[in-house]
C-alpha positions in Angstrom: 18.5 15.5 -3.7 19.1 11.2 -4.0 16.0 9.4 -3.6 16.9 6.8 -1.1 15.8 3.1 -1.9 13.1 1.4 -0.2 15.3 0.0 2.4 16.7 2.7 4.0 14.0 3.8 6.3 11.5 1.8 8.0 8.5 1.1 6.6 5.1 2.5 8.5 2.3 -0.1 9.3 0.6 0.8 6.5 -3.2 -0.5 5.8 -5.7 -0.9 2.9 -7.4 2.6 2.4 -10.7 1.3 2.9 -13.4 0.1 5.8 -12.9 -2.8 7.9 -13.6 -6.2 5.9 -13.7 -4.9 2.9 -12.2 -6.8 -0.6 -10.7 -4.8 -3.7 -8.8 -6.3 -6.4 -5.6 -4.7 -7.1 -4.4 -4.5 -11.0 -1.7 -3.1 -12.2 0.3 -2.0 -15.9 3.7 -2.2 -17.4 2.7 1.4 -18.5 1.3 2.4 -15.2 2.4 5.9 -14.1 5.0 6.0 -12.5 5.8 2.9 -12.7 4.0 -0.9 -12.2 3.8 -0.8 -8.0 1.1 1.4 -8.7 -2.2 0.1 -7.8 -5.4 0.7 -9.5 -8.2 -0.9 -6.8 -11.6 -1.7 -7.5 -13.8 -3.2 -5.0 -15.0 -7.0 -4.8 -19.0 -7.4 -3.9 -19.9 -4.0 -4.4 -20.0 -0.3 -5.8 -16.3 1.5 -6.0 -17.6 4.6 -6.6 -18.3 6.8 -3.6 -16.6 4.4 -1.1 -14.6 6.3 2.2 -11.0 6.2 1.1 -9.1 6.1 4.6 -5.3 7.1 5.3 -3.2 4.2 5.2 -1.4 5.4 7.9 -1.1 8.2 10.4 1.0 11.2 8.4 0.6 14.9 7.6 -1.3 15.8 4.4 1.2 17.6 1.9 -1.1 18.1 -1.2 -4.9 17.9 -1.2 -6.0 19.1 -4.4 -6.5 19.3 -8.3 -3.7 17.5 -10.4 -4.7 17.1 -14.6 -3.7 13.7 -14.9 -4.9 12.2 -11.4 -8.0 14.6 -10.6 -8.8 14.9 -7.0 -6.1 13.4 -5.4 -4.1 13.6 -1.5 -0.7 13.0 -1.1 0.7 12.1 2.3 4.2 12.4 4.3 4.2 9.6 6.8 7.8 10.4 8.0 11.3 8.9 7.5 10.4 10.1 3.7 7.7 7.7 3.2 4.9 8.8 1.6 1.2 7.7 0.3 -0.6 9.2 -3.1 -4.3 8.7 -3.5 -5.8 9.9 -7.0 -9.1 9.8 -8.9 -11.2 11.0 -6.3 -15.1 11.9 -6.7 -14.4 15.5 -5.2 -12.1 17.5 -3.7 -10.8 16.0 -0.2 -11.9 17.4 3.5 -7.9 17.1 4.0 -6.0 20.1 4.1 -2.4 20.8 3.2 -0.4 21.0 6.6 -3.1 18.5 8.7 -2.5 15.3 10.5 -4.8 12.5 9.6 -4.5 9.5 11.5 -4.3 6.1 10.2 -8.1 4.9 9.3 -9.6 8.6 8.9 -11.5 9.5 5.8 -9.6 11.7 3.4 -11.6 11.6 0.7 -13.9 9.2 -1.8 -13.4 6.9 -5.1 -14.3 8.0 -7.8 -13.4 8.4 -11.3 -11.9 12.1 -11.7 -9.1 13.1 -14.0 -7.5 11.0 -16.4 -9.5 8.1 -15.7 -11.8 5.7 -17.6 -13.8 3.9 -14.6 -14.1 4.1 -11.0 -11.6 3.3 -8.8 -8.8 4.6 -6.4 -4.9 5.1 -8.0 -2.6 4.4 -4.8 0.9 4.4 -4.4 3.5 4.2 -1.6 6.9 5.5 -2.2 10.0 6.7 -0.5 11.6 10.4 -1.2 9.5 11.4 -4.0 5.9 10.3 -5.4 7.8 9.1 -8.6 10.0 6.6 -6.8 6.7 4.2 -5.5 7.3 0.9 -4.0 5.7 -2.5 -3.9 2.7 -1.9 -1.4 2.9 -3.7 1.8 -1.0 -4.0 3.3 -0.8 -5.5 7.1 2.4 -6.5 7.2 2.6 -8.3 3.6 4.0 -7.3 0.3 1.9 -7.4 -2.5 2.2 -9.7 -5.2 0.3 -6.9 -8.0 1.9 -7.1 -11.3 1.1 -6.3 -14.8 -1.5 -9.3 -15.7 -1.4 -10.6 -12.1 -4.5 -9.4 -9.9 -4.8 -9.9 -6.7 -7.7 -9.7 -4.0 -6.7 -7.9 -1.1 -8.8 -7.7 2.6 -8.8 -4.5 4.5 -7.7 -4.7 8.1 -7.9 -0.8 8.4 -10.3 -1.5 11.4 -10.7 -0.7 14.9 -9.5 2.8 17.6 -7.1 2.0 19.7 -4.4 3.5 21.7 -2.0 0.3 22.5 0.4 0.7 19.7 1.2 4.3 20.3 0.7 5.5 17.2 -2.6 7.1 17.4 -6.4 6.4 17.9 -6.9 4.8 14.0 -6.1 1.5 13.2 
């Protein structure tokens, strides 16, 4: 099957996977697997490890479970073949294969599991297939991440409400 490119569906609204107000720097690699839009996020003004990591947006868990090189991670299918990955957790998620999460629920919780060297939370959005992951758009707003260019991102993964019709999480 063709992985589509970026353009060909739209996008979902996704959000920082983490509380309300919150700041994480966002690094990335030129050997960052599977390629450099994957973000490695560490949070700014306090502990990384054991922080909520939230669903960026609303979707139906497709893998929730043990993988060698990531550890604990989730993998979400938001529709129109996007999808969200979330590795290195501290435990095995509360997510199950086959359930909808809505956008701002807990799915699991930083930590440092797997192939990984320090706390933090490896995130990727891509269309198709895990491998093919995109720039990151938070709110709206394309990332500007690359290899030795950081950048400090605020969540806006904040409040219930029911007026954009796509669920209670926001």
């Amino acid at each position: 099957m063709p992985v589509r490119s970026a353009e060909a569906n739209s996008r979902p609204q996704f959000q920082l996977p983490f509380q309300c107000g919150q700041k994480w720097r966002a690094v990335t690699r030129d050997n960052h697997s599977p390629n450099p839009h994957s973000l490695d996020l560490f949070r700014v003004g306090g502990e990384t490890s054991g922080q909520p990591v939230l669903a960026s947006a609303a979707g139906q868990v497709r893998l929730s479970g043990w993988d060698s090189g990531g550890g604990w991670m989730v993998e979400i299918d938001h529709g129109s073949d996007w999808g969200t990955s979330y590795l290195h957790l501290i435990e095995k998620s509360t997510a199950e294969e086959g359930q909808r999460v809505e956008r701002g629920q807990q799915i699991g919780i930083v930590g440092s599991s797997g192939a990984s060297s320090a706390p933090h939370l490896h995130y990727q959005q891509w269309i198709g297939h895990q491998n093919n992951t995109v720039r990151a758009v938070f709110n709206g707003v394309e990332v500007t991440v690359a290899p030795g260019k950081d950048e400090i991102l605020t969540s806006h993964n904040c409040f219930w409400d029911f007026s954009d019709g796509t669920g209670p999480w926001h």
